[in-house]
N, CA and C atoms as an extended XYZ file, in Angstrom:
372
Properties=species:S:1:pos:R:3:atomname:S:1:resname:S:1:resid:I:1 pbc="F F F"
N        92.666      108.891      123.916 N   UNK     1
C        91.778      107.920      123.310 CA  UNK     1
C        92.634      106.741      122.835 C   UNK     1
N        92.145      105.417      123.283 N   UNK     2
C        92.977      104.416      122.697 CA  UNK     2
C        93.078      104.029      121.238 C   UNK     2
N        93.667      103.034      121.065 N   UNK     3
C        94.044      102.615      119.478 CA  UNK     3
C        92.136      102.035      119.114 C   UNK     3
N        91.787      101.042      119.558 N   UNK     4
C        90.523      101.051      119.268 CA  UNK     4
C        88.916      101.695      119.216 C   UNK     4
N        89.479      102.879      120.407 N   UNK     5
C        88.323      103.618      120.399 CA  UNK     5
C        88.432      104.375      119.170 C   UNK     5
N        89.851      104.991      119.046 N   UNK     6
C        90.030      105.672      117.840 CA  UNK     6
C        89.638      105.213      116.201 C   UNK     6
N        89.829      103.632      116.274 N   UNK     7
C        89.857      102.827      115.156 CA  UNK     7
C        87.382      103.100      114.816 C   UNK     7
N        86.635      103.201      115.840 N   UNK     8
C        86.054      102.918      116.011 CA  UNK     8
C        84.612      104.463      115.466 C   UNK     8
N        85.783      104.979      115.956 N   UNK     9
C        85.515      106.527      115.522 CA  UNK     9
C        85.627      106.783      114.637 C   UNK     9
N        86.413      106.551      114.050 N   UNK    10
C        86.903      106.928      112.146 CA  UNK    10
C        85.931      106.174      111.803 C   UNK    10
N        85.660      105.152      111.487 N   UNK    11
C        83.864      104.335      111.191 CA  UNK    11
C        83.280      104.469      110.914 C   UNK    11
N        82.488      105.275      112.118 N   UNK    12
C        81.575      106.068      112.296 CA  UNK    12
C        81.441      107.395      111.452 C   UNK    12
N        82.458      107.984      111.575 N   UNK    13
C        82.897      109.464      111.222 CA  UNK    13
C        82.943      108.855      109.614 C   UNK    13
N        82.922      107.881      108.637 N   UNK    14
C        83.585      107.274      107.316 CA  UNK    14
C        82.324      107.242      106.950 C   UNK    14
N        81.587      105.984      107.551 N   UNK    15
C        79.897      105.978      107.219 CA  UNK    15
C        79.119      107.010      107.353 C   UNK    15
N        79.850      108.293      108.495 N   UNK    16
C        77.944      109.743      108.274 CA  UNK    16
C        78.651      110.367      107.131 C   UNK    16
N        80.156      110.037      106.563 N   UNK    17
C        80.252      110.862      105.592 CA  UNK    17
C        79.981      110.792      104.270 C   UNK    17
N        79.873      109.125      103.989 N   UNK    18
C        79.671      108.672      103.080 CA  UNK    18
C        77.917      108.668      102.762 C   UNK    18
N        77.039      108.516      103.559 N   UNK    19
C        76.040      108.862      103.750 CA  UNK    19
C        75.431      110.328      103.310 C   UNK    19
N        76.186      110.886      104.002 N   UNK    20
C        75.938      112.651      103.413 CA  UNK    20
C        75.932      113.017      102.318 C   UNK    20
N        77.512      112.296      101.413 N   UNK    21
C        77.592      112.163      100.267 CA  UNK    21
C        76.658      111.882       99.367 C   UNK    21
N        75.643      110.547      100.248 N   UNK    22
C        75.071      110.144       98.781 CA  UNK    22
C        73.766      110.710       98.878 C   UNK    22
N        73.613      111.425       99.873 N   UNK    23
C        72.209      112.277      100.136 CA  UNK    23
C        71.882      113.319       99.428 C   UNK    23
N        73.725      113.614       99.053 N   UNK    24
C        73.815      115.105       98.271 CA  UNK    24
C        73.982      115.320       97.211 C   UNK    24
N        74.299      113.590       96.515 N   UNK    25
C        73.965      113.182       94.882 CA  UNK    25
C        73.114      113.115       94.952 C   UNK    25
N        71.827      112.772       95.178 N   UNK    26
C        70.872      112.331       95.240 CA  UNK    26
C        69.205      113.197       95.244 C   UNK    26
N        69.708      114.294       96.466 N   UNK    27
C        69.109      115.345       96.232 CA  UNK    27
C        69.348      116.429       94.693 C   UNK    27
N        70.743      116.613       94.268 N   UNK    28
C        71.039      117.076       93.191 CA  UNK    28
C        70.195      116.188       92.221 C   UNK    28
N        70.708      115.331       91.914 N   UNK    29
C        69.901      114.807       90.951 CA  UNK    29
C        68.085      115.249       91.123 C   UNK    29
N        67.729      115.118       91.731 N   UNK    30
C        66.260      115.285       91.938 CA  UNK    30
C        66.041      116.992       91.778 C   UNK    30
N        66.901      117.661       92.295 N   UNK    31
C        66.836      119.217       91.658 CA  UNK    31
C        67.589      119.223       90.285 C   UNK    31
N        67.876      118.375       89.448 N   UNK    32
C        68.041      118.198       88.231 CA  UNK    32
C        69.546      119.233       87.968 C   UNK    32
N        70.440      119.428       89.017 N   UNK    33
C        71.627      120.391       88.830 CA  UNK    33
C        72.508      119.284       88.261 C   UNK    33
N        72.510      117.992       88.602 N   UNK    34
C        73.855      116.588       88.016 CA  UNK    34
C        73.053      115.594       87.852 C   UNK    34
N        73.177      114.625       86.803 N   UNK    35
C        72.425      113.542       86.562 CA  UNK    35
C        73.216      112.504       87.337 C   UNK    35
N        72.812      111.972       88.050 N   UNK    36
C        73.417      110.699       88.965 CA  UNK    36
C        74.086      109.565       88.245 C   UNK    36
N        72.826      109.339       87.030 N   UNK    37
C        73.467      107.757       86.257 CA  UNK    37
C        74.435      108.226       85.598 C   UNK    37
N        75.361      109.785       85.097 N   UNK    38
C        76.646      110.058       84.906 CA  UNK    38
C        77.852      109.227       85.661 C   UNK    38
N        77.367      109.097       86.950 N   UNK    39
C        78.647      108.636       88.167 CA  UNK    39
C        78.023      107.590       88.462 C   UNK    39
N        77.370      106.742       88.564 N   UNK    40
C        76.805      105.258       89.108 CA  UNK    40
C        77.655      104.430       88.870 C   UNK    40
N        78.777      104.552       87.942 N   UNK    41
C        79.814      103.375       87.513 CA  UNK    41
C        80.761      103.672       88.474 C   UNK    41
N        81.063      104.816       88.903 N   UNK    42
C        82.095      104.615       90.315 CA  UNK    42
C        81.608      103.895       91.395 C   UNK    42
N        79.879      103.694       91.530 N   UNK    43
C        79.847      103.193       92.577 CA  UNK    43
C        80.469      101.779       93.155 C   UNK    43
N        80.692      101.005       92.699 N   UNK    44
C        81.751      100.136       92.961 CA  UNK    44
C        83.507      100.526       94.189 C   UNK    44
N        83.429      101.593       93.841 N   UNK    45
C        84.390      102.019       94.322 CA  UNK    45
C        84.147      102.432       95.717 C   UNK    45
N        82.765      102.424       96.166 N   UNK    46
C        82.807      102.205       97.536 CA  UNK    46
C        82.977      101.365       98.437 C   UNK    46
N        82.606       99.771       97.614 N   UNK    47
C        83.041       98.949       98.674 CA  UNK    47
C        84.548       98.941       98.593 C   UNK    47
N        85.297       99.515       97.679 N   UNK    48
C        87.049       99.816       97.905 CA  UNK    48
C        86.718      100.702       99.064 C   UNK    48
N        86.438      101.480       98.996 N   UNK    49
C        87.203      102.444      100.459 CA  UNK    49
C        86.069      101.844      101.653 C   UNK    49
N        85.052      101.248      101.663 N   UNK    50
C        84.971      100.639      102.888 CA  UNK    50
C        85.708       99.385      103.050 C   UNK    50
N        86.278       99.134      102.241 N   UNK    51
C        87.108       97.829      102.423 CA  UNK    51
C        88.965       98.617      103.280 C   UNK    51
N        88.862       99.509      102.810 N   UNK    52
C        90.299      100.254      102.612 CA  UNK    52
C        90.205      100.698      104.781 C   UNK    52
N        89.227      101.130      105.262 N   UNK    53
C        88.500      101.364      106.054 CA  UNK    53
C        88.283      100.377      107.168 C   UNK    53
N        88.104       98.944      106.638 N   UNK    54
C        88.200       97.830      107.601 CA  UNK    54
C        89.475       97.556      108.002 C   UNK    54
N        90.733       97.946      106.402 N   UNK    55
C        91.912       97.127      107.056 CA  UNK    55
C        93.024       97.953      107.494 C   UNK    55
N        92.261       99.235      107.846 N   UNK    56
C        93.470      100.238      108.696 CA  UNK    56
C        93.336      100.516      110.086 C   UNK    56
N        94.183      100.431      111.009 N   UNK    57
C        93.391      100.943      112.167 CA  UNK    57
C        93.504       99.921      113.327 C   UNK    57
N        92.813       99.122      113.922 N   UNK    58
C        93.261       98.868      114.674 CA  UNK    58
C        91.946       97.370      114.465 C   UNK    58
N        91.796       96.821      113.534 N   UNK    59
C        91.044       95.748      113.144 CA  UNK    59
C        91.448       94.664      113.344 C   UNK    59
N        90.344       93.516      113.232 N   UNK    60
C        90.890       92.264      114.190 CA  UNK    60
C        91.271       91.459      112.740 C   UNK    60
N        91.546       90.324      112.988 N   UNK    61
C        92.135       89.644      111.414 CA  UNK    61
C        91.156       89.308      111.011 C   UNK    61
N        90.213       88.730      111.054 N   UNK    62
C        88.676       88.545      110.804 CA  UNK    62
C        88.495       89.876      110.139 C   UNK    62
N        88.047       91.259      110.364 N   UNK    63
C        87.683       92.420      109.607 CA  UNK    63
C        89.305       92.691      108.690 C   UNK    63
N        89.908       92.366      109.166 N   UNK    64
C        91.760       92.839      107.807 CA  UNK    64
C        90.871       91.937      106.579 C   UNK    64
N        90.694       90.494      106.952 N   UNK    65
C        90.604       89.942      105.844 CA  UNK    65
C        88.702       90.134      105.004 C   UNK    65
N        88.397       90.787      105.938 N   UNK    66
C        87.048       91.494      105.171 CA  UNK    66
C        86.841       92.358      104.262 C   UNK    66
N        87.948       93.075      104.685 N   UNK    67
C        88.188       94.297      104.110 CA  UNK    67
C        89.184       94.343      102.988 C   UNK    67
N        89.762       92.905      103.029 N   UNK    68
C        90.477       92.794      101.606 CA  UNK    68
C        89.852       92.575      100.552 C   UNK    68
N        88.646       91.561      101.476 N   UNK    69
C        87.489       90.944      100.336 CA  UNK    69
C        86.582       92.142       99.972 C   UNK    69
N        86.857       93.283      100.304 N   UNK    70
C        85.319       94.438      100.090 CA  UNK    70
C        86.040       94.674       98.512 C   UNK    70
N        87.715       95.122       99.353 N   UNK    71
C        88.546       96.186       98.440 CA  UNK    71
C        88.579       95.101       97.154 C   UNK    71
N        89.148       94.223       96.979 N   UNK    72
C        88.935       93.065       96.461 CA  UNK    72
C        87.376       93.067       95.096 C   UNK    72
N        86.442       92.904       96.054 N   UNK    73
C        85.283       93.156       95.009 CA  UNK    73
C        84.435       94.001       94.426 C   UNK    73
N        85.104       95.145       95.178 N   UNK    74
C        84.648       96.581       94.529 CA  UNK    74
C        85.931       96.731       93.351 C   UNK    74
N        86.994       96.558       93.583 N   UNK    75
C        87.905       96.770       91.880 CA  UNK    75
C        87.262       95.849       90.977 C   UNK    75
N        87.568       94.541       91.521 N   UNK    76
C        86.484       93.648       90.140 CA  UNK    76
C        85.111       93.921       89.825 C   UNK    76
N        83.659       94.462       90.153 N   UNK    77
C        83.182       94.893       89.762 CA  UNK    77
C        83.000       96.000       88.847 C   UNK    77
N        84.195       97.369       89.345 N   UNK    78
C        84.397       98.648       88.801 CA  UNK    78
C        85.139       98.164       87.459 C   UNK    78
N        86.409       97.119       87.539 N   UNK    79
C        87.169       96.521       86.295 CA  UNK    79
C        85.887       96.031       85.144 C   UNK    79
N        85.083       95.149       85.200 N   UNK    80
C        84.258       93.914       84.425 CA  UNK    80
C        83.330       95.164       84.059 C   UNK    80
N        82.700       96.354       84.828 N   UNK    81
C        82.183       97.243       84.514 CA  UNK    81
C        81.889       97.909       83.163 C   UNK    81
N        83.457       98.454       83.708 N   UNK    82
C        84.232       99.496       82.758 CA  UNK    82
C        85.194       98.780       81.833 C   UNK    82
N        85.212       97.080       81.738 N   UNK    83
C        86.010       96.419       80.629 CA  UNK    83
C        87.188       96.473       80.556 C   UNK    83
N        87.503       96.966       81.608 N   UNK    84
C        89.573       97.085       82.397 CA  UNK    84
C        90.229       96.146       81.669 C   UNK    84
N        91.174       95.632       81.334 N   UNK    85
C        91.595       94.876       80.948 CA  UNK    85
C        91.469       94.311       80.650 C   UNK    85
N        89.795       94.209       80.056 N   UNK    86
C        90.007       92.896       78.810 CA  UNK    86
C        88.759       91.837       79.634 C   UNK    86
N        88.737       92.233       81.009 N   UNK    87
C        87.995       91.229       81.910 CA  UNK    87
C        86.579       91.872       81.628 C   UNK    87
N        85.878       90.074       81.536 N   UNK    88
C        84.659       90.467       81.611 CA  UNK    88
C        83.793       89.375       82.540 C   UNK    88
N        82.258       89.074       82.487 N   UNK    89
C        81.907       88.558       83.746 CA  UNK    89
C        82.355       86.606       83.521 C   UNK    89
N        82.508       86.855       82.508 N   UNK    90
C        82.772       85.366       81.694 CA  UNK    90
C        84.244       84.468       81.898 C   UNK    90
N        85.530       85.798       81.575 N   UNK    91
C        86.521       85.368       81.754 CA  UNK    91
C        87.813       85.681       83.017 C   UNK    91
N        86.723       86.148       84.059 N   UNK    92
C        87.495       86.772       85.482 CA  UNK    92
C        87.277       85.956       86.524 C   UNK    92
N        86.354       84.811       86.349 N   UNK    93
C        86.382       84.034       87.814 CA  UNK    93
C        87.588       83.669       88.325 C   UNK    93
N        88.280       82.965       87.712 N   UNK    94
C        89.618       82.962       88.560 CA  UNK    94
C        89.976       83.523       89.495 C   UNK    94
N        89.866       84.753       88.950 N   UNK    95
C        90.251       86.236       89.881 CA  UNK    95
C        89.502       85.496       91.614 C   UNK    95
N        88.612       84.872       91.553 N   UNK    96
C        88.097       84.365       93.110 CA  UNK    96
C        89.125       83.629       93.157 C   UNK    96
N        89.228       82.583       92.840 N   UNK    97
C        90.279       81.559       93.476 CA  UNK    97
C        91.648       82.621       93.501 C   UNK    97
N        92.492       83.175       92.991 N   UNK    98
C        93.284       83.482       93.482 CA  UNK    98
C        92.931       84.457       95.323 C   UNK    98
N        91.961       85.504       94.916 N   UNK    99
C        92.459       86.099       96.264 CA  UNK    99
C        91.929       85.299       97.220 C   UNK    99
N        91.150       84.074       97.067 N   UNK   100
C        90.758       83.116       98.225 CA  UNK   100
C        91.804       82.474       98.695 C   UNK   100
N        92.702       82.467       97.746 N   UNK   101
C        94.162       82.223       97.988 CA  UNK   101
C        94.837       83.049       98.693 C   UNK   101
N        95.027       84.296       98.551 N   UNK   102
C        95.506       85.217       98.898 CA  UNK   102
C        95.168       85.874      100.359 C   UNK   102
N        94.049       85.441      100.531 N   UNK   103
C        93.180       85.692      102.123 CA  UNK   103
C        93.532       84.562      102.883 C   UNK   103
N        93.589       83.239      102.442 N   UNK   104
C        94.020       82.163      103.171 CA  UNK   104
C        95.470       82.060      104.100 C   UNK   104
N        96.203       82.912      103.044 N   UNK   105
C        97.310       82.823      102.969 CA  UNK   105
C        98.297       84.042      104.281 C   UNK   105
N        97.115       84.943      103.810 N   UNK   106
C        97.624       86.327      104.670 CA  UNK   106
C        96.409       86.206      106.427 C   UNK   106
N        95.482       85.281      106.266 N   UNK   107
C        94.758       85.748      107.772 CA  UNK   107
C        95.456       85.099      108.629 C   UNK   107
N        96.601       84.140      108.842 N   UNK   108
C        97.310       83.581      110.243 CA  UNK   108
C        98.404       84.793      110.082 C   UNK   108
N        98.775       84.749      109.309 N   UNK   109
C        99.879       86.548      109.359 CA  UNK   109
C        99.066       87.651      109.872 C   UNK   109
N        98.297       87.717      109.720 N   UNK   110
C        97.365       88.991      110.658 CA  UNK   110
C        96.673       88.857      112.028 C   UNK   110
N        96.206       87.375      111.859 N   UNK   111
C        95.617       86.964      113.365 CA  UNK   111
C        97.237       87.429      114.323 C   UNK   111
N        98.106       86.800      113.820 N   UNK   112
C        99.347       86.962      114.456 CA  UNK   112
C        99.844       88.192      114.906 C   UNK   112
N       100.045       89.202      113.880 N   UNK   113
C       100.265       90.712      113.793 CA  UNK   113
C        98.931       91.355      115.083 C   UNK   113
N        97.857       91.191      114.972 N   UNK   114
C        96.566       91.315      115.890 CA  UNK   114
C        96.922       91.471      116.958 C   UNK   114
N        97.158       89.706      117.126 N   UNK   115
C        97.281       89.615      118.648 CA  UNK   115
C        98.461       89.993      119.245 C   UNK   115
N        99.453       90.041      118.413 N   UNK   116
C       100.831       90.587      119.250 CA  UNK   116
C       100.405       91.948      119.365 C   UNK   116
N        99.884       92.791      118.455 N   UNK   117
C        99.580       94.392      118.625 CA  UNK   117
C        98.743       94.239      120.170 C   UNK   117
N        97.653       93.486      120.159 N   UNK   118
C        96.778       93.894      121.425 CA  UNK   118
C        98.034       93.475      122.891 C   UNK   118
N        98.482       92.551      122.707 N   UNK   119
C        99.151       92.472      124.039 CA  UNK   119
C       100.127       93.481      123.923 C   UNK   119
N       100.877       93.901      123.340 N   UNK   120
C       101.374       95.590      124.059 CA  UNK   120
C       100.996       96.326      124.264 C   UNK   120
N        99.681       96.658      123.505 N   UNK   121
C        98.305       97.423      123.667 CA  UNK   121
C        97.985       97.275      125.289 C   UNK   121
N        97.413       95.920      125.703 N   UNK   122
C        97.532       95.445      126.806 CA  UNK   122
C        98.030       95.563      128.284 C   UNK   122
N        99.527       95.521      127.736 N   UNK   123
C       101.043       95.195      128.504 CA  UNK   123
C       101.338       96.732      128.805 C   UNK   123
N       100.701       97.615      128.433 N   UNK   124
C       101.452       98.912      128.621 CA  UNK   124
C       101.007      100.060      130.251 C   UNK   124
């Protein structure tokens, strides 16, 4: 199986699992065994691992830098949440301009990294 079919599969295989997951909070809660709004403040933490998910594998620089922005706005939500450091919805905007910075900065380094990966990919 190649680098992208493989990349393509894990995905798939990431989303029925994550899915299952929340079928199976969900049903619990409704058979009253775990109260759901206990854990609802992690939810944030999913667009981290679907972000974590876009930028491993065999992704184009377009999805690397998507997936920085998921991972990216699932910590700042879960942070401003839960009052992490002090940040709240008032005094964290910045926090955009920097990683807009930070994405600007890193997507010709990845378009680059990309396309040299596919032509040996390619070339072989």
């Amino acid at each position: 199986m190649n680098s992208e079919a493989s990349y393509h599969l894990r995905r798939q295989v990431l989303w029925g699992l994550l899915l299952v997951g929340l079928g199976t909070a969900f049903l619990l809660d409704q058979m009253h065994i775990i109260e759901i709004t206990d854990y609802w403040h992690y939810a944030p933490l999913l667009l981290v691992l679907a972000g974590i998910n876009q930028t491993i594998g065999y992704p184009s620089a377009g999805e690397f830098s998507r997936g920085l922005w998921n991972v990216f706005i699932g910590l700042y939500l879960f942070a401003v949440l839960e009052g992490l450091f002090g940040l709240t919805w008032s005094n964290s905007w910045p926090l955009f301009i920097i990683i807009s910075g930070v994405t600007m900065a890193i997507r010709p380094i990845a378009a680059r990294r990309f396309n040299l990966q596919r032509e040996r990919h390619h070339g072989e």
